[in-house]
N, C-alpha and C positions, 0 to 999 in steps of 0.2 A: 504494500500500500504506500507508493510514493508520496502520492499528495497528503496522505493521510498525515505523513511522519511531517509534513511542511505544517501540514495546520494545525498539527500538537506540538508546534514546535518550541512553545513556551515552557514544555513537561520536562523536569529532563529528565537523560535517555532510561533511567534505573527504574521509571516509572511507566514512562512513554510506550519503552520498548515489553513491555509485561503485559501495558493497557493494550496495546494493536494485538498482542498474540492472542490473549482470551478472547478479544470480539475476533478476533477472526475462527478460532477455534469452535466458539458460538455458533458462526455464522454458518460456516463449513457446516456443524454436524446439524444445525433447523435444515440444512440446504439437502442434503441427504437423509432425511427425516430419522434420525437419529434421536428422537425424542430425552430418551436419559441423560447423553453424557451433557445434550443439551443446558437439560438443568443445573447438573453440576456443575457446571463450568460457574454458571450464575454466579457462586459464592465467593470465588477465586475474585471476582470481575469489579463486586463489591467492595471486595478489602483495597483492591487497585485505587478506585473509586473514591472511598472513603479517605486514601491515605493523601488523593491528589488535592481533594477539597481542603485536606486539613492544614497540608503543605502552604496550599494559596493562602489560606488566611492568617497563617502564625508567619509567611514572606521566607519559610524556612522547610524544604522539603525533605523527607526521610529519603535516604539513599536506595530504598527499597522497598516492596509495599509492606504493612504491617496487618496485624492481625489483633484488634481490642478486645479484652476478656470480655466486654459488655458490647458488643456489636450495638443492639439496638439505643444505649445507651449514650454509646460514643458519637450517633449520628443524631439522638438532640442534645448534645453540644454545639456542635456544628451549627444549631440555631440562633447561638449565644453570637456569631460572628457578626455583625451590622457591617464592616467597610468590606462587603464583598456582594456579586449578584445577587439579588434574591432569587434564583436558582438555585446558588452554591448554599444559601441560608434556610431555604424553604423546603423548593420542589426537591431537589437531586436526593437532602437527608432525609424527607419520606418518602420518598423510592427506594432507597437501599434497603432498609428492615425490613420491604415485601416482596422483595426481590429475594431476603435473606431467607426469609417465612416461607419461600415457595420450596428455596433451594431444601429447607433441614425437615420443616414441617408437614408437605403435600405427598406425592405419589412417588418421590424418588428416594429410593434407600429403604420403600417401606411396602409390606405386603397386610394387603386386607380391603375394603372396600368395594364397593359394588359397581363403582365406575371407574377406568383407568385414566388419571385425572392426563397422564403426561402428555399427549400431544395440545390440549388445552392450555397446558401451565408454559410448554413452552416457546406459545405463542405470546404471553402474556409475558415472557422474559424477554424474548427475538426485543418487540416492541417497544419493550422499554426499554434495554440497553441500546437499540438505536436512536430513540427520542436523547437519551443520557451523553450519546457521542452524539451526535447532534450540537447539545447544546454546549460541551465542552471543546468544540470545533471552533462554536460562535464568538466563546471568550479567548479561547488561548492560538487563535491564527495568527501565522505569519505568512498572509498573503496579502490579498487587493478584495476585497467585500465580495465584488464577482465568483472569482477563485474560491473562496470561503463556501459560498450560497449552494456553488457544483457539488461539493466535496457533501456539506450537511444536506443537501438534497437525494444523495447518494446512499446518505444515513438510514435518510427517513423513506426510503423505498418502499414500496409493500412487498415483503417479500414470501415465496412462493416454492416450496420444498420442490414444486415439479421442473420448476425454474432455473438454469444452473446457469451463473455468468462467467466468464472468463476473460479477462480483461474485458474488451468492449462486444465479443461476442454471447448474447445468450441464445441456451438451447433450452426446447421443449423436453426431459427426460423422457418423454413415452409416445415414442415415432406413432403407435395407432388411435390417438386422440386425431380428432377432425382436424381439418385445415382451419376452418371458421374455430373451432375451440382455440386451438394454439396461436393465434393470432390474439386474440384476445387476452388470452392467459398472457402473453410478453406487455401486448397496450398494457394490464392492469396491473402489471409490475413494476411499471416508470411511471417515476412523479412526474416526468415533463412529456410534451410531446414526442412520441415514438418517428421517428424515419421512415420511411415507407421504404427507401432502399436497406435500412438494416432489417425491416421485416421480410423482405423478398430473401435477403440474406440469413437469416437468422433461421428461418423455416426452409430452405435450400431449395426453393418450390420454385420450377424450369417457366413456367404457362405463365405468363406476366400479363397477359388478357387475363385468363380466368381468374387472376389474384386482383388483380384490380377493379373485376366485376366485384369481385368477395367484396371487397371491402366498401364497394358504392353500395353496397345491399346491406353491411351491417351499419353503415351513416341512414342509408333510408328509414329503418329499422332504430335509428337513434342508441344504437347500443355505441357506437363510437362518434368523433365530428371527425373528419373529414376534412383537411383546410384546402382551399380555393382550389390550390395549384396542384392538389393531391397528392401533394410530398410529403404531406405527416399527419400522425393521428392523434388523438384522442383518447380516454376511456369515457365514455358518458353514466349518469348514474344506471339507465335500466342496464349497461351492460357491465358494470360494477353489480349491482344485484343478480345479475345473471351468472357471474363469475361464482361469487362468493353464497348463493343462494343453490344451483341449479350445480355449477361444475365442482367446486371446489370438492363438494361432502362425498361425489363418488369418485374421488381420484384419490384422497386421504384413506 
């Protein structure tokens, strides 16, 4: 994650370089529906977290992450800070305890219950650890505001286990989902508008008529917009509803 390292570039490296590996290791295993190790990554990701908040407001950072005998304790202090975001004072230190609560308390490490909560809890971590780099993007960059906004919009993806990116290419994992699906499935995984030539690309589909009928029929349809010059898409809400309502629950 080059850009990443630029726009955590105010962390240093004993923290920085701990923070990029867990969210990546996160990311990796939501991305391969790895639900477990998922979780537990969470807790590692929080002491990261916890140790970089504490660092910024005492202007003195631990050489490494730490580990507070009171976790949930440690993070309302964290409240006590005033000359810092109200992020780093508010939001971020109650995110951590529920982040911690999913990692010790819910379905990982534990057998009993009548519903297996994991692939729910670790959508509920994916989310907020990206909301989390997100907003420690927003404070500690060393870029240009633009540069910043790519990188946190990067964060806050939706992201999508069927989904797998590689640098700037993603693939559909499961070649026998439709064309109209997979087309979709990538639109509703970009926060910005999709490229019509990275989806020709992206789904490796020859017929450039029939792919550009597809997508004039799911603009008619209002599942996607369409712009003028038909170079890029869209998600529209009925085909965010469509995704997350209709596809998602038989693909998981």
């Amino acid at each position: 994650m080059p850009s990443s390292i630029v726009a955590l570039g105010l962390i240093p490296n004993g923290l920085r370089d701990p923070l990029l590996e867990e969210y990546r290791l996160i990311a990796q295993n939501f991305m391969e529906r790895k639900w477990l190790p998922s979780e537990l990554s969470g807790g590692r990701f929080c002491e990261i977290v916890y140790t970089i908040l504490d660092g910024y407001a005492k202007s003195a950072y631990e050489s490494s992450p730490i580990k507070p005998n009171n976790f949930v304790q440690a993070c309302r202090n964290l409240e006590n800070n005033t000359n810092v975001p109200r992020s780093f004072q508010i939001l971020i230190p109650r995110f951590l305890p529920a982040l911690y609560e999913i990692r010790n308390n819910r379905g990982v490490g534990h057998v009993g219950g009548d519903v297996d909560p994991n692939f729910m809890d670790s959508t509920a971590v994916f989310a907020t650890v990206n909301w989390i780099m997100a907003e420690l993007v927003r404070v500690f960059h060393q870029m240009t505001t633009d540069e910043a906004q790519k990188v946190v919009n990067q964060f806050a993806e939706r992201r999508i286990p069927l989904v797998w990116q590689i640098g700037d290419v993603k693939r559909v994992l499961d070649p026998s989902i439709s064309l109209k699906d997979q087309i979709l499935l990538l639109i509703f995984s970009s926060s910005s508008a999709t490229l019509y030539n990275d989806l020709l690309n992206w789904t490796e589909y020859k017929d450039k008529k029939y792919f550009k009928r597809l997508l004039k029929d799911l603009h008619k349809k209002r599942f996607i917009e369409l712009s003028a010059d038909e170079t890029s898409a869209l998600i529209l809400p009925p085909g965010a509803s469509y995704v997350e309502e209709k596809l998602l629950p038989t693909l998981i």
